[in-house]
C-alpha positions, 0 to 999 in steps of 0.5 A, a space after each residue: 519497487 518504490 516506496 510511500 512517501 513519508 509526506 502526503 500533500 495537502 491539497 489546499 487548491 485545485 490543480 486548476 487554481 494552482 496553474 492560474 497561480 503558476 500563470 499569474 506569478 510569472 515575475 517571481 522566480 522563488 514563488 514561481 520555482 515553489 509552485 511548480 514543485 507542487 504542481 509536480 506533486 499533484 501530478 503524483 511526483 515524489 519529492 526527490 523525482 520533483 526536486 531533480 526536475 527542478 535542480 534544486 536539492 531534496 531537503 529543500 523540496 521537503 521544506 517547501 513541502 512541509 511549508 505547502 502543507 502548513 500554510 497553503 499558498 502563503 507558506 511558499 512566499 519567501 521569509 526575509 527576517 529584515 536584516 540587521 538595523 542601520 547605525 544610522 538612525 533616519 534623521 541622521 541620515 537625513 542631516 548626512 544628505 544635507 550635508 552632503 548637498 552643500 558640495 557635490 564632489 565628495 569622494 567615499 573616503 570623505 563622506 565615510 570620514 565625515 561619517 565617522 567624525 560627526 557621528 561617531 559610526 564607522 563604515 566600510 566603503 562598500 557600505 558607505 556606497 550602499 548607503 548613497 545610493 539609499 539617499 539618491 546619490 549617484 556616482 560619476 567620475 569627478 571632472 577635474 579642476 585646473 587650480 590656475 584656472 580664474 574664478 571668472 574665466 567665462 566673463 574672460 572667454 566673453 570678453 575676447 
């Protein structure tokens, strides 16, 4: 015999409604994931039977649950608080582009020793990376440069 779960849905939507959600909500995966939860408990599912059917662990389905209860709809909508904020304020950002714009062969390591050096902020490599691409930068392998090779060696070549 089972027992009565100790949580009752809240009913916010019609069963109609919800499926048109789940329909409409196709590209996010997390909210998606979520509506389905509560589709199963519409259709009587306890958490744990919902849960497994979903692969996801009991104590989640209960907070989705509790979320669902709370809010409604918009309490399934994933919480990101944000992260931490830069060390790099905008502007210095900004000057780091300018800068960075005066020659395009910088390596990580170089730009993230000029960070370090003209703004006293210090960064791993990976970071440095993320913080290029922020920028629009993209990466490529250098071409490499022959140092015996003449400034002028196009009006060379043209000349032969």
């Amino acid at each position: 015999m089972s027992r009565t779960p100790s949580l009752q849905v809240k009913k916010w939507i019609t069963r109609e409604e919800l499926k048109k959600l789940i329909r409409k909500k196709e590209k996010d995966v997390r909210v998606l994931n979520r509506l389905y939860f509560m589709n199963y408990l519409y259709d009587e599912c306890s958490v744990p039977e919902a849960s497994e059917k979903l692969g996801i662990t009991k104590q989640a389905g209960y907070i989705w649950l509790e979320r669902w209860n709370e809010d409604g709809y918009e309490g399934l909508k994933p919480r990101f608080a944000g992260g931490r904020p830069s060390k790099l304020t905008d502007q210095e950002k900004s000057q780091l582009k300018e800068i960075l714009k005066e020659r395009n062969d910088w390596t990580t390591r170089e730009v993230r020793n000029l960070i370090q050096d003209k703004f006293g902020v210090e960064y791993s490599l990976k970071r440095v990376g993320i913080i290029l691409r922020d920028l629009g930068m993209k990466f490529s392998k250098p071409y490499s440069h022959d140092y015996r090779r003449p400034a002028d060696a196009e009006n060379q070549l043209k000349k032969t």
